[in-house]
C-alpha positions as CSV (number, residue, x, y, z in Angstrom):
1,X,12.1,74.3,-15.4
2,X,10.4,74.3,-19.0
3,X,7.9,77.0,-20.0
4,X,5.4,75.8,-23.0
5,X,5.9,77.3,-26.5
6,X,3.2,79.5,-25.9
7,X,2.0,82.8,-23.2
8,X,-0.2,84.4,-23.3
9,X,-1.7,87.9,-21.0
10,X,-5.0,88.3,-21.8
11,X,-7.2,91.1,-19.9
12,X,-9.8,93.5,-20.4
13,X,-8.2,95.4,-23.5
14,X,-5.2,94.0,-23.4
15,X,-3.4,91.1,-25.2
16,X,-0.3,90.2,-25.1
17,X,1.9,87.0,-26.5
18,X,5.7,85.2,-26.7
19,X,5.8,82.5,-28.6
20,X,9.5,80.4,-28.1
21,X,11.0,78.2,-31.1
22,X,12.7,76.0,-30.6
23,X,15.6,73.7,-32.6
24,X,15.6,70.1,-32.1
25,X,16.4,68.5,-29.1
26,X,17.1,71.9,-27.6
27,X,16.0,72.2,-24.0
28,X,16.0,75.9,-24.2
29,X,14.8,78.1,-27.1
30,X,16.7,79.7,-29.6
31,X,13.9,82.5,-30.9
32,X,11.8,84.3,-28.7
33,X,8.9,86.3,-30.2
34,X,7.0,89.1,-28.8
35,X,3.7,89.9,-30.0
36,X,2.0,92.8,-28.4
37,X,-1.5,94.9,-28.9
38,X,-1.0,98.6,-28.8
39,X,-5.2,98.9,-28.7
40,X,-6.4,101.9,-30.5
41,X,-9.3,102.4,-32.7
42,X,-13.2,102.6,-31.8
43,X,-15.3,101.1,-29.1
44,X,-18.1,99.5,-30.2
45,X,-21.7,100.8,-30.1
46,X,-23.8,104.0,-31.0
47,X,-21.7,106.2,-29.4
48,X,-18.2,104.5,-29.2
49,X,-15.1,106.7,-28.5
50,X,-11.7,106.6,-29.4
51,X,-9.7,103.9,-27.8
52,X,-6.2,104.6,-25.9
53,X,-3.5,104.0,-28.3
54,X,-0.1,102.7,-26.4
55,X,0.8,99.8,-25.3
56,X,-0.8,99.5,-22.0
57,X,1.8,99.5,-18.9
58,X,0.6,95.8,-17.2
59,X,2.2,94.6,-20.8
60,X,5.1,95.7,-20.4
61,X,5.0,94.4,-16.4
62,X,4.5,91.1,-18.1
63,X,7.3,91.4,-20.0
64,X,9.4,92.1,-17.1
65,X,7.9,89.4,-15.1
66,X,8.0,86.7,-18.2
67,X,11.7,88.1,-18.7
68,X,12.9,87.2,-15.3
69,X,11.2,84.1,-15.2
70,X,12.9,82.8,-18.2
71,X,16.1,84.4,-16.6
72,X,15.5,81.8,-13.3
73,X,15.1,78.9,-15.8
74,X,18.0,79.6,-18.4
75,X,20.3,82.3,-16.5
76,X,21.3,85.5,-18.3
77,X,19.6,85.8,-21.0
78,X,21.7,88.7,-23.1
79,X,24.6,86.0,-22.4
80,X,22.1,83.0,-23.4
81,X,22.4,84.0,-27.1
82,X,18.3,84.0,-27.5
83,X,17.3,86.2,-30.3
84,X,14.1,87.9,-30.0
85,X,11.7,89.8,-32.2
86,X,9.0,92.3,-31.0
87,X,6.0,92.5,-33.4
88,X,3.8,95.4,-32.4
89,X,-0.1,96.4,-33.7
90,X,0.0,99.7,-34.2
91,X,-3.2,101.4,-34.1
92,X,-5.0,103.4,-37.7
């Protein structure tokens, strides 16, 4: 089982990313990068109100979900050696 080099969650005010790099020839990925929206600001229009500002709880259900996933495809992955990075926005 192979998963693409790109996921995506995208709902209604929530985004959420992993991108996998890969070294060549490798059937499994050596970097795994988080990218996450923590929302926050303004919503738009005349009388717009502040947004909530945390990373919104289905993301991190994603997460788990994509996490265990990747764990039936490659097995452990603290034992895999996959390094991973977490990029957060965090909100004005």
């Amino acid at each position: 089982m192979g998963f693409p080099a790109f996921c995506t969650l995208e709902e209604k005010d929530r985004t959420a990313y992993s991108i996998f790099a890969y070294g060549r020839k490798a059937s499994t990925p050596s970097l795994l990068i988080w990218l996450f929206d923590s929302r926050g600001g303004m919503s738009p229009g005349p009388n717009s109100v502040a947004l909530p500002d945390w990373v919104d709880e289905n993301v991190a259900d994603w997460i788990a979900s994509e996490s265990s996933s990747m764990e039936g495809a490659w097995g452990n992955l603290e034992q895999s050696g996959l390094q991973s990075l977490v990029f957060s926005h965090i909100p004005p």
